[in-house]
C-alpha positions as CSV (number, residue, x, y, z in Angstrom):
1,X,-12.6,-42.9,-10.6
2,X,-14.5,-42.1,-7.3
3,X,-12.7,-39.0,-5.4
4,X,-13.0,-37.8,-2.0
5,X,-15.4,-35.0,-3.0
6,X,-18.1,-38.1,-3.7
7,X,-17.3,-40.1,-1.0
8,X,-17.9,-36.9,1.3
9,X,-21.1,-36.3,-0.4
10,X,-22.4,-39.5,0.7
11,X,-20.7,-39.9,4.0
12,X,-22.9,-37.7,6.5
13,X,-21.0,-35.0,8.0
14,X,-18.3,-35.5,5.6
15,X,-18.7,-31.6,4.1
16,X,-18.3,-30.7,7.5
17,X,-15.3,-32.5,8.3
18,X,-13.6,-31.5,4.8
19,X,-14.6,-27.7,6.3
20,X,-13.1,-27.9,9.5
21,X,-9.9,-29.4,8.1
22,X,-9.7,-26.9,5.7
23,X,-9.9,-24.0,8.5
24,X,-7.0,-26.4,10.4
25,X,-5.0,-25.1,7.5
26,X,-5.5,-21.6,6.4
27,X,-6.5,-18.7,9.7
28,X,-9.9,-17.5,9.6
29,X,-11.3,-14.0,9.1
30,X,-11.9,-11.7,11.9
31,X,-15.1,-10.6,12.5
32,X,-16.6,-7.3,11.7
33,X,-14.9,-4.5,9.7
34,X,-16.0,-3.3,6.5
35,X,-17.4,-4.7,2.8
36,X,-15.1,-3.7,0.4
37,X,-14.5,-6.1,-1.8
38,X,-10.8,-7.1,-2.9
39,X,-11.8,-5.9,-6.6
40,X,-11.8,-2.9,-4.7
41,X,-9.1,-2.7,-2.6
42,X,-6.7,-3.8,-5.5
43,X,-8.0,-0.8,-7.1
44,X,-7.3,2.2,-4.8
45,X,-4.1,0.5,-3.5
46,X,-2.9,0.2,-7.1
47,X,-4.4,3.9,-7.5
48,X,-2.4,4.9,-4.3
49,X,0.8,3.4,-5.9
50,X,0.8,4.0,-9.5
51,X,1.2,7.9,-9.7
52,X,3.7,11.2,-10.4
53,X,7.0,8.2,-10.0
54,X,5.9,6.3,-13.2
55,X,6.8,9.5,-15.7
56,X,10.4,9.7,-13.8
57,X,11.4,5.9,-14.0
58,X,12.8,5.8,-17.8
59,X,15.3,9.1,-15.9
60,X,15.7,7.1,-13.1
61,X,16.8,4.3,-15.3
62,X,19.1,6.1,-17.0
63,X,21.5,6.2,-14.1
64,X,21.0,2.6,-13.7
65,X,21.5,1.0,-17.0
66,X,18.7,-1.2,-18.0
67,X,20.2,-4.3,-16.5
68,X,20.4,-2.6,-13.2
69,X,17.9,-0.4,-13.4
70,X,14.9,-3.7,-14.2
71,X,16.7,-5.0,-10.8
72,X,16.1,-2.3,-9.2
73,X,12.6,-1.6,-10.0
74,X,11.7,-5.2,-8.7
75,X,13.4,-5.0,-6.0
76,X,12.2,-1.9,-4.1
77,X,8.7,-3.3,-5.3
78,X,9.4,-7.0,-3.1
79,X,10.8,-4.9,-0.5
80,X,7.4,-2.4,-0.5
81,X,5.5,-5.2,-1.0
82,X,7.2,-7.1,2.6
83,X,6.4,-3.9,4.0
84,X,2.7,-4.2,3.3
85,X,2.6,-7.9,4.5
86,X,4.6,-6.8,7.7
87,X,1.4,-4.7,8.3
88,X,-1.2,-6.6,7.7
89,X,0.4,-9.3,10.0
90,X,0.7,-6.5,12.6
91,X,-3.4,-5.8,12.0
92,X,-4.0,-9.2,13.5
93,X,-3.0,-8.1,16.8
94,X,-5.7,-5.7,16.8
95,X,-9.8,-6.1,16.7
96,X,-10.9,-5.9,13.1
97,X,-11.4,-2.4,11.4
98,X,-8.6,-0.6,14.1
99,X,-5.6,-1.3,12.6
100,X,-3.2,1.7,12.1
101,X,-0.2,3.1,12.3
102,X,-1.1,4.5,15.5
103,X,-2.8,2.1,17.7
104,X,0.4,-0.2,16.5
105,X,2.7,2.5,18.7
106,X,0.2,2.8,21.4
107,X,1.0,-0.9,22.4
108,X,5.1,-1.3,20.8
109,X,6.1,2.2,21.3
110,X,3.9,5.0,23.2
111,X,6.2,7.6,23.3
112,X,7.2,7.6,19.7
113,X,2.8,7.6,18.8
114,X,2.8,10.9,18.0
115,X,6.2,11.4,16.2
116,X,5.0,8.1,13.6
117,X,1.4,9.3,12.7
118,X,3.0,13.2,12.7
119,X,6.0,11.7,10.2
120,X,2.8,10.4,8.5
121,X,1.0,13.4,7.7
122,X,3.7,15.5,6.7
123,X,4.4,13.0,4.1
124,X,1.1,12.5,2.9
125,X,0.5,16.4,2.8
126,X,3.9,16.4,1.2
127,X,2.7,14.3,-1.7
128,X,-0.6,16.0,-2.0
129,X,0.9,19.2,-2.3
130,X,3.3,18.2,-5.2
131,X,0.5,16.2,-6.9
132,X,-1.1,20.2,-6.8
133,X,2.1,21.5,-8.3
134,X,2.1,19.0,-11.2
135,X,-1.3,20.0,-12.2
136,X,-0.4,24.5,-11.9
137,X,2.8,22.9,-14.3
138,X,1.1,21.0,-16.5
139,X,-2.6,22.3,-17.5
140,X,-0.9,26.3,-19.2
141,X,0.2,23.3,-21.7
142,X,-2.7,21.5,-22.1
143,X,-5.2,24.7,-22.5
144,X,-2.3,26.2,-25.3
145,X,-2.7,23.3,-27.3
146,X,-6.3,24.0,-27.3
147,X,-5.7,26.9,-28.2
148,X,-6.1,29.3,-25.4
149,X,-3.5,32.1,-26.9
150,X,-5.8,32.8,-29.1
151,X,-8.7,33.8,-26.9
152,X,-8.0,36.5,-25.2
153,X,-8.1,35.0,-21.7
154,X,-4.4,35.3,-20.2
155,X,-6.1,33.7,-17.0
156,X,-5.4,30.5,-19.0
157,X,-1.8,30.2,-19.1
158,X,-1.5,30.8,-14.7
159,X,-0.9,28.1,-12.7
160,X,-2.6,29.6,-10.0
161,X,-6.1,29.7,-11.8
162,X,-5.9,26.1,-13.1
163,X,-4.7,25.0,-9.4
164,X,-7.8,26.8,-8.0
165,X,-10.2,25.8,-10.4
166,X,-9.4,21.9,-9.9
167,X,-9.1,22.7,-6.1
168,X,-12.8,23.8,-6.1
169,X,-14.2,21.2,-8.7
170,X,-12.7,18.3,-8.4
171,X,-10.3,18.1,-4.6
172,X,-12.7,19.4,-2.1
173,X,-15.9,17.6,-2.7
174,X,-13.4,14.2,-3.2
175,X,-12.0,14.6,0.0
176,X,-14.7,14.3,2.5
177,X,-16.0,11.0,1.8
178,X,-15.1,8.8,5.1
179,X,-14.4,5.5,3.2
180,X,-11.7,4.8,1.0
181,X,-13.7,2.4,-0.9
182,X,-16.1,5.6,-1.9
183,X,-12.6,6.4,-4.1
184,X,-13.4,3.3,-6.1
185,X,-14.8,4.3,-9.3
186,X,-11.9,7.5,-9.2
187,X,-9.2,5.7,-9.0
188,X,-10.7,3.0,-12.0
189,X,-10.6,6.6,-14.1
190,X,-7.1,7.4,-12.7
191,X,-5.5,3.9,-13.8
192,X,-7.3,4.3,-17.1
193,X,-5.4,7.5,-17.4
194,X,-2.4,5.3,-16.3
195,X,-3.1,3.3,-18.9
196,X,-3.3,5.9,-21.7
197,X,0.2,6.6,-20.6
198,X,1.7,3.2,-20.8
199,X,0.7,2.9,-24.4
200,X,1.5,6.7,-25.4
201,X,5.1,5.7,-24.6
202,X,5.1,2.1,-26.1
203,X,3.7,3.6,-29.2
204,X,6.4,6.3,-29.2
205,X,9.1,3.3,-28.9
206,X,7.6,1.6,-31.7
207,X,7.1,4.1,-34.1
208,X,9.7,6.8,-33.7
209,X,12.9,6.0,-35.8
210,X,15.6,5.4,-33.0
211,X,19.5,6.9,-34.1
212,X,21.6,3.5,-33.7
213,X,24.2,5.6,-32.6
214,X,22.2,6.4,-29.4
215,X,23.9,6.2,-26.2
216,X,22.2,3.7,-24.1
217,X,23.8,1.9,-21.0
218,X,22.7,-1.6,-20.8
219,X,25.0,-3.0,-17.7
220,X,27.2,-0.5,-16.5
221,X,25.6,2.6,-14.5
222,X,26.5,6.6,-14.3
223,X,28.0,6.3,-11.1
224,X,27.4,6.0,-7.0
225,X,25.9,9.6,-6.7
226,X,23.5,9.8,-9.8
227,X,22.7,6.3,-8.9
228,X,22.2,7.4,-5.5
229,X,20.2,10.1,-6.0
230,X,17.7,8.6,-8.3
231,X,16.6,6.3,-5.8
232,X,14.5,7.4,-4.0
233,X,12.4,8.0,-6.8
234,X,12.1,4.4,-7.1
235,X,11.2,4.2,-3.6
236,X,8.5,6.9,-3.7
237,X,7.1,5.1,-6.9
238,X,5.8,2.2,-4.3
239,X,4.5,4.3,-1.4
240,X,1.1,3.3,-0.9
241,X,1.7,2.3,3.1
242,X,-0.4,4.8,4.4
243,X,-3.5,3.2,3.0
244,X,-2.4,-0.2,3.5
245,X,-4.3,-0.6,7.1
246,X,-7.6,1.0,6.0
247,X,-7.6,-1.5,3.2
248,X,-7.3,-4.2,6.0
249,X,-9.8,-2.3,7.9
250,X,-12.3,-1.9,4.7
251,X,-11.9,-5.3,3.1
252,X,-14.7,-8.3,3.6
253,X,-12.2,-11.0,3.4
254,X,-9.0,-10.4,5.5
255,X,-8.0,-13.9,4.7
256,X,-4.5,-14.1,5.0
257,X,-4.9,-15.4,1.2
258,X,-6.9,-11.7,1.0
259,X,-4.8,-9.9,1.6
260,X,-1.5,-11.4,0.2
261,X,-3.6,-11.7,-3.6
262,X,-4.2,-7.8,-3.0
263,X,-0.6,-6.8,-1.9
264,X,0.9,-9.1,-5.0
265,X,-1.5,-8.1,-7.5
266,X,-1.1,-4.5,-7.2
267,X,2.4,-4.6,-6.3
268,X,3.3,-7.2,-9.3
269,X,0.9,-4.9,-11.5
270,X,3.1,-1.7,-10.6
271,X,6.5,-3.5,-11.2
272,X,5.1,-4.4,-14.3
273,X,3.9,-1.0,-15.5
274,X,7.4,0.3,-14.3
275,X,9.5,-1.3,-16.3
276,X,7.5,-1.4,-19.1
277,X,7.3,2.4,-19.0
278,X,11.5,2.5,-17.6
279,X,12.4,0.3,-20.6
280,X,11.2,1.5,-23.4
281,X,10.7,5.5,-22.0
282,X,14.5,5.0,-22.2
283,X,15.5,3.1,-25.5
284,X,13.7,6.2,-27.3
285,X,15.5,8.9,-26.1
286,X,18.9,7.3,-24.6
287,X,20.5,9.0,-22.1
288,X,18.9,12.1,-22.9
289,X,15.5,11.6,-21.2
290,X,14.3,13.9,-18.5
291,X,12.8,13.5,-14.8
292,X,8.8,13.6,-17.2
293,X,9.1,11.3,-20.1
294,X,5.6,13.0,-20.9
295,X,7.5,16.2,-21.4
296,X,10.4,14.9,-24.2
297,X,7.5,14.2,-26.7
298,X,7.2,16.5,-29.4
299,X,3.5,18.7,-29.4
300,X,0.6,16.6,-30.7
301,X,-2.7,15.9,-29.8
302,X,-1.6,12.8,-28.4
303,X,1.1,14.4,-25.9
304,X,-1.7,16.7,-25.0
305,X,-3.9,14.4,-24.2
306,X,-1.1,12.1,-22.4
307,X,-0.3,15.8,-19.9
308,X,-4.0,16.0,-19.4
309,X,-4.1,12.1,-18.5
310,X,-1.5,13.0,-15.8
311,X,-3.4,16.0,-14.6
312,X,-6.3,13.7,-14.2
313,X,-4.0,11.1,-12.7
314,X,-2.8,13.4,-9.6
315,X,-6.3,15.3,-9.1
316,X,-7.6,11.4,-8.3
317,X,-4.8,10.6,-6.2
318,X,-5.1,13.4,-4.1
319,X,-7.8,12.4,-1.8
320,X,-6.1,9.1,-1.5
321,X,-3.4,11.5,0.6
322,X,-5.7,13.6,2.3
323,X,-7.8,10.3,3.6
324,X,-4.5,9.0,6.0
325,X,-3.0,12.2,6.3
326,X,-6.2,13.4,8.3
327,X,-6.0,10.0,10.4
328,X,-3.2,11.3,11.7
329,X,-3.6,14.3,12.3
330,X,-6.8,13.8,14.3
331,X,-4.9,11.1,16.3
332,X,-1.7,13.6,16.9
333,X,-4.3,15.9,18.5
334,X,-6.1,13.3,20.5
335,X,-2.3,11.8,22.1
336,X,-1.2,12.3,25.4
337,X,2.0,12.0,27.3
338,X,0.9,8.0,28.6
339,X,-2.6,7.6,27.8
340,X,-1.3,4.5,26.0
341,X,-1.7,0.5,26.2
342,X,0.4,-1.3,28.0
343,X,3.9,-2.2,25.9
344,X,3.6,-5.7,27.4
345,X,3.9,-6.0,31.3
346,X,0.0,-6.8,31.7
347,X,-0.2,-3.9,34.4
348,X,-2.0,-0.7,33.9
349,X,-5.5,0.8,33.6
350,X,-5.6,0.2,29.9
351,X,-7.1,-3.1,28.3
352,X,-3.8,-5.4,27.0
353,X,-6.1,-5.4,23.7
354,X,-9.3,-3.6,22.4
355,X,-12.1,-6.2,23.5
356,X,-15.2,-6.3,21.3
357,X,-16.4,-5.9,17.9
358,X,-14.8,-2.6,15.2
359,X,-15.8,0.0,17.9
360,X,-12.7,-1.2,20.1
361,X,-13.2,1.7,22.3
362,X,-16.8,1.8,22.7
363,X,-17.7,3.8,19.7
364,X,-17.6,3.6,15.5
365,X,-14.1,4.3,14.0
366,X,-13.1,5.4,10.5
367,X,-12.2,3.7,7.9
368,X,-8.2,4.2,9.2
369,X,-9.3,3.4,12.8
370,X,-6.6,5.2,14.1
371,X,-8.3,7.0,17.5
372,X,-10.5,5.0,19.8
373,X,-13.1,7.6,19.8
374,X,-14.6,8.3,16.5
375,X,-13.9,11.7,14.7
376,X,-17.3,13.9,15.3
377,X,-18.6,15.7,12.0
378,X,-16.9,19.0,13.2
379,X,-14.1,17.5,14.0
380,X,-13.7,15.8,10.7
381,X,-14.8,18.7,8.6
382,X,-12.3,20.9,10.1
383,X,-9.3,19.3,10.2
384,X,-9.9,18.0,6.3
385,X,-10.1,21.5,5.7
386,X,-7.3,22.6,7.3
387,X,-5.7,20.3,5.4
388,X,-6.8,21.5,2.0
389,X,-7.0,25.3,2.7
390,X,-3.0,24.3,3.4
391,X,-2.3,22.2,1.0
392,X,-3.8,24.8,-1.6
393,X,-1.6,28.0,-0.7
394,X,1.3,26.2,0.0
395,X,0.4,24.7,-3.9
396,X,0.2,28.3,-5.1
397,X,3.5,29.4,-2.9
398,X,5.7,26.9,-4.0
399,X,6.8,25.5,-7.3
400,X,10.1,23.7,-7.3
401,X,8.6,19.8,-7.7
402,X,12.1,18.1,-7.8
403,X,13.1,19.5,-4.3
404,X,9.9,18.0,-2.7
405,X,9.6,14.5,-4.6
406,X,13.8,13.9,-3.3
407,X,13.0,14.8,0.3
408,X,9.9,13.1,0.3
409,X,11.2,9.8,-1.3
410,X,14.5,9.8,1.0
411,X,12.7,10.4,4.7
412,X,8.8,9.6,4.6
413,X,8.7,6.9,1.8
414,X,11.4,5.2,3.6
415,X,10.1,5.6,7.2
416,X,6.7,4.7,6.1
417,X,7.4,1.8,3.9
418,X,10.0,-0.2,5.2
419,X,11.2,1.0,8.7
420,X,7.9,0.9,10.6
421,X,6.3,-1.7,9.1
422,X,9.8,-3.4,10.1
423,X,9.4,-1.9,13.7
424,X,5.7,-2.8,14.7
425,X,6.2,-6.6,14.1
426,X,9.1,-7.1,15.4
427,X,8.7,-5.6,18.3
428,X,4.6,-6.9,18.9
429,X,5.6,-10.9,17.8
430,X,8.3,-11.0,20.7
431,X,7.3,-14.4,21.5
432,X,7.6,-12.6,24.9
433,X,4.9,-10.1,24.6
434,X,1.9,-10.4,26.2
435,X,0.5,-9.3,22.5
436,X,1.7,-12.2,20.9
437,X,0.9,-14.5,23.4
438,X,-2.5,-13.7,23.2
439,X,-2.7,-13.9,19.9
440,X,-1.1,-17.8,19.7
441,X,-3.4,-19.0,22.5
442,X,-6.2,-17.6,19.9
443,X,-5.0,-19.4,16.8
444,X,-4.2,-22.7,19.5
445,X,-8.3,-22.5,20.5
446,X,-9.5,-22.1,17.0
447,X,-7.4,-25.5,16.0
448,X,-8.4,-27.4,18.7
449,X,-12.2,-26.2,18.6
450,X,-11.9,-27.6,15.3
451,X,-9.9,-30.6,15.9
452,X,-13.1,-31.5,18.2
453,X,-15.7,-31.1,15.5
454,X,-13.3,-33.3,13.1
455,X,-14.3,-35.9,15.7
456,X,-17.5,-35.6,16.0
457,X,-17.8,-35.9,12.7
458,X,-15.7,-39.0,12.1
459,X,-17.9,-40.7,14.8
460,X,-21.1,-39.8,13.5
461,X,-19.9,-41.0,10.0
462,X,-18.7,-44.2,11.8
463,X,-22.1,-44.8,13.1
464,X,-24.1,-43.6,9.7
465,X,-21.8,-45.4,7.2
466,X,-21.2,-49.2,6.5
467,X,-19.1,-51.9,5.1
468,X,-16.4,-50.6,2.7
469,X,-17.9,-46.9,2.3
470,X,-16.7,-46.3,6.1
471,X,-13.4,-47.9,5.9
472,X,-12.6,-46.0,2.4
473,X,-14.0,-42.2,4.5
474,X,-11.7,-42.9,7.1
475,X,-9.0,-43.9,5.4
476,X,-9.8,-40.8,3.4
477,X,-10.0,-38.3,6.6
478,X,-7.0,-39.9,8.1
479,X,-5.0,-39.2,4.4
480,X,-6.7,-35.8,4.7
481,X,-5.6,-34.5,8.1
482,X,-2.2,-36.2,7.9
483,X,-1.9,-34.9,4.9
484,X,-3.1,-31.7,5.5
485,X,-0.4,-31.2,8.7
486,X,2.2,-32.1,6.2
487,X,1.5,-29.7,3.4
488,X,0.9,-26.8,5.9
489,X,4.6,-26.7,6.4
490,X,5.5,-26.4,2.7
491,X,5.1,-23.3,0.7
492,X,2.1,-21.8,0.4
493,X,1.6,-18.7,-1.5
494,X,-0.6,-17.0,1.7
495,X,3.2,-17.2,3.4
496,X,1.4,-18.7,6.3
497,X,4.1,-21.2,5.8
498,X,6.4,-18.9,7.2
499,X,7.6,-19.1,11.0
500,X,7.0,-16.2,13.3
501,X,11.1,-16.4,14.2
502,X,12.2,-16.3,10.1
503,X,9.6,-13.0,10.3
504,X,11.0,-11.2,12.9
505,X,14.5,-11.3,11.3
506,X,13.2,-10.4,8.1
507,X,11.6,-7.3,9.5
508,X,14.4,-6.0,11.2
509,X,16.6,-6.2,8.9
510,X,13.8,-4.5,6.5
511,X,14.1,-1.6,8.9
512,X,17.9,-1.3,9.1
513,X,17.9,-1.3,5.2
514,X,15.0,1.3,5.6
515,X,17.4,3.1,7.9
516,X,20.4,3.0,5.5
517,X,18.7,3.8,2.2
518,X,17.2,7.0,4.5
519,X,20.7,8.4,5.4
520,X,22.4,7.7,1.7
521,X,19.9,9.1,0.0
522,X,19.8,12.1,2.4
523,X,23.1,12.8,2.4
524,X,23.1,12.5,-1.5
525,X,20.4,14.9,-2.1
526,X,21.8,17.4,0.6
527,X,25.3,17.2,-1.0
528,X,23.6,17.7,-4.9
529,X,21.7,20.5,-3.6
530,X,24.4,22.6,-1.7
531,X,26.8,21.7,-4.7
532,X,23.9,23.5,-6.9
């Protein structure tokens, strides 16, 4: 039977006319920004969530009950996960390659700028500096097993020296590249590690000889304050926000479709991996398991090889911390008090949007594109190693990981991940703001530019075709844009189904839940600790 797709081919001008209703129905790329591709991107976002949280979900668990605690895990990844799409919708409001958290507040809220993008960096120097800890805790383990007692070299059981010596080889030199997309081919060798891990504790499940007598929850939970407690660990498992914008920024395709197949693949690929890990971390050792599943396994060369994977696992995710938490920083110090955008009255110096190309501001940007001006080479070299020279002695100075991970989880995993994402759009897609506006009258040129070239090309294949080939391609076109019109208002899996009004709701009450997991889990970890 003949299809459209033939007809087409013989009807002149019909490829065209099958193009432009096909951009009708799905928004167009923005020009510019950078050439990652969204192999790439999936990579170092999945890199940036995978990490420290997946040896503490089969304790997290624990507290849950596996019922509960396989609910869980899903949910705080569809609620990250609407967090990353509440961004990337929020990016469109900008020129391509300078979305961030901060040029967001310079046009929603410009006297909060410099408290979001400061709330940023301490959490992202936060992480960095517990992914340090991990590896001071873990490599005296690793370098016993290979027999480092026996050598005469006490050097090799301090945390210090194994801290310094991954510091100087491995952190610095990965922490100056500008792109995140230069992180690529680490963060392939940190989910391989990931992967090592996955199967170390599946194998474990499978082969160890499990008591039946084991106590194991399978509906009911510990209780409100364990429960409590443990969730932020959850939470923190998904962080991967602060990256989220120089993905959009980086990636060639910032389709709608894009972007949503990276969010869900690396999102849906985390959940999985969590509860794999959750599940059967905690049939093997019941209620007994600890806050490092890696840690309950008896010594072996497996186990020691699983501890180094980690080590390997946090030195790689490092710089994926370091890359925002400098974006950030630099545009704290370049803020202020209102040198900002316009919220939305149209008056004022400033431009209502940044006109032109990636450079916005009349000059290159980095990959996060949060100032206007780009970072100079000093500028960038110095505050990346203020950063690290911090990050390092606070490393050495502290070691209580549990204490840092809690607080982190309950205020900057939160804030970053569900309350400002929440924030930003609903306050930018105010169908009264001058923002959003702008941004419909764009879309509403684009459809009619290409409502024009549909008919253009419908007359010239009215002139060019004959007989029955012309009734049957414009019977087909009319099927196709009628058609077309209709199916745009059903689901589609881009969610550009969705209406701008449904949206906004969702995202505030995103950031009211943000708000209220932020206290409860505050006050639950300030509670345990004073009681302790």
């Amino acid at each position: 039977m003949t299809g459209y797709s033939t007809l087409d081919s013989f009807v002149p001008g019909g490829s065209t006319a099958a193009a432009m209703t096909q951009h009708r129905r799905t928004r167009s790329p923005k020009m510019g920004g950078g050439n990652a591709s969204m192999m790439s991107s999936n990579i170092n976002l999945l890199n940036t969530i995978v990490g420290a949280g997946t040896l503490a979900m089969p304790g997290a668990m624990s507290h849950f009950g596996v019922l509960w605690g396989a609910l869980l895990i899903v949910w705080c990844g569809m609620t990250s996960a609407f967090g990353l799409y509440l961004q990337s919708r929020c990016a469109r409001y900008l020129d391509r390659g300078t979305s961030s958290f901060f040029a967001l507040s310079q046009i929603t809220y410009p006297n909060a700028a410099v408290v979001f993008d400061a709330a940023i960096a301490i959490k992202c120097f936060g992480v960095g500096v517990s992914y340090m800890i991990i590896i001071g805790d873990l490599m005296p383990g690793v370098a016993e097993a290979f027999g480092s007692a026996d050598s005469g070299l006490p050097f090799l059981a301090d945390r210090k020296f194994w801290i310094t010596v991954f510091f100087l080889v491995f952190i610095i030199p990965l922490s100056f590249p500008k792109k995140l997309d230069s992180l690529k081919y680490t963060s392939i060798v940190a989910l391989v590690s990931i992967g090592y891990l996955v199967i170390l504790v599946v194998y474990h499940f499978g082969a160890d000889e499990v008591p039946n007598n084991r106590d194991i929850r399978w509906v009911t939970w510990e209780g409100p304050t364990a429960a409590l407690r443990s969730l932020p660990v959850m939470i923190f498992a998904y962080t991967c926000h602060q990256n989220m914008f120089s993905i959009v920024n980086e990636i060639k395709d910032n389709s709608p479709a894009s972007i949503v197949g990276v969010i869900g693949s690396s999102i849906g690929s985390a959940a999985f991996i969590y509860v794999l890990v959750a599940i059967t971390g905690y049939l093997t050792f019941g209620n007994e398991v600890k806050g490092n599943i890696v840690s309950m396994y008896p010594p072996s060369v497996a186990s020691t090889i699983a501890k180094a994977a980690i080590v390997v696992l946090v030195t790689f995710s490092i710089p994926l911390q370091i890359h925002p938490c400098r974006a950030s920083i630099d545009a704290v110090l370049r803020w202020r008090p209102g040198n900002s955008r316009s919220s939305g009255s149209g008056t004022g110096s400033q431009p209502l949007l940044p006109s032109g190309g990636a450079g916005g501001g009349g000059g290159a940007l980095d990959s996060h594109g949060a100032p206007v001006v780009a970072m100079s080479e000093l500028r960038f070299a110095l505050i990346t190693s203020s950063i690290l020279v911090l990050s390092y002695f606070t490393a050495l100075s502290v070691s209580t990981l549990d204490t840092v991970l809690a607080y982190v989880g309950s205020t900057g995993s939160t804030a970053i991940s569900f309350i400002l994402p929440g924030l930003f759009y609903y306050k930018i897609s105010d169908p009264d703001s001058i923002f959003h506006q702008r941004l419909t009258k764009e879309d509403d040129d684009a459809e009619y530019s290409a409502d024009d070239n549909d008919d253009e090309d419908e007359e010239s294949a009215a002139v060019a075709g004959s007989g029955l080939l012309d009734s049957v391609a414009s019977l087909g076109s009319v099927i196709s844009g009628r058609g077309g019109r209709r199916r745009s208002k059903k689901w589609r899996w881009d969610l550009e189904h969705l209406e701008t009004g449904l949206i906004r709701k969702m995202a505030l009450g995103l950031s009211i839940y943000g708000a209220c997991v932020m206290v409860v889990c505050l006050g639950m970890n300030a509670l345990f600790s004073a009681q302790h």
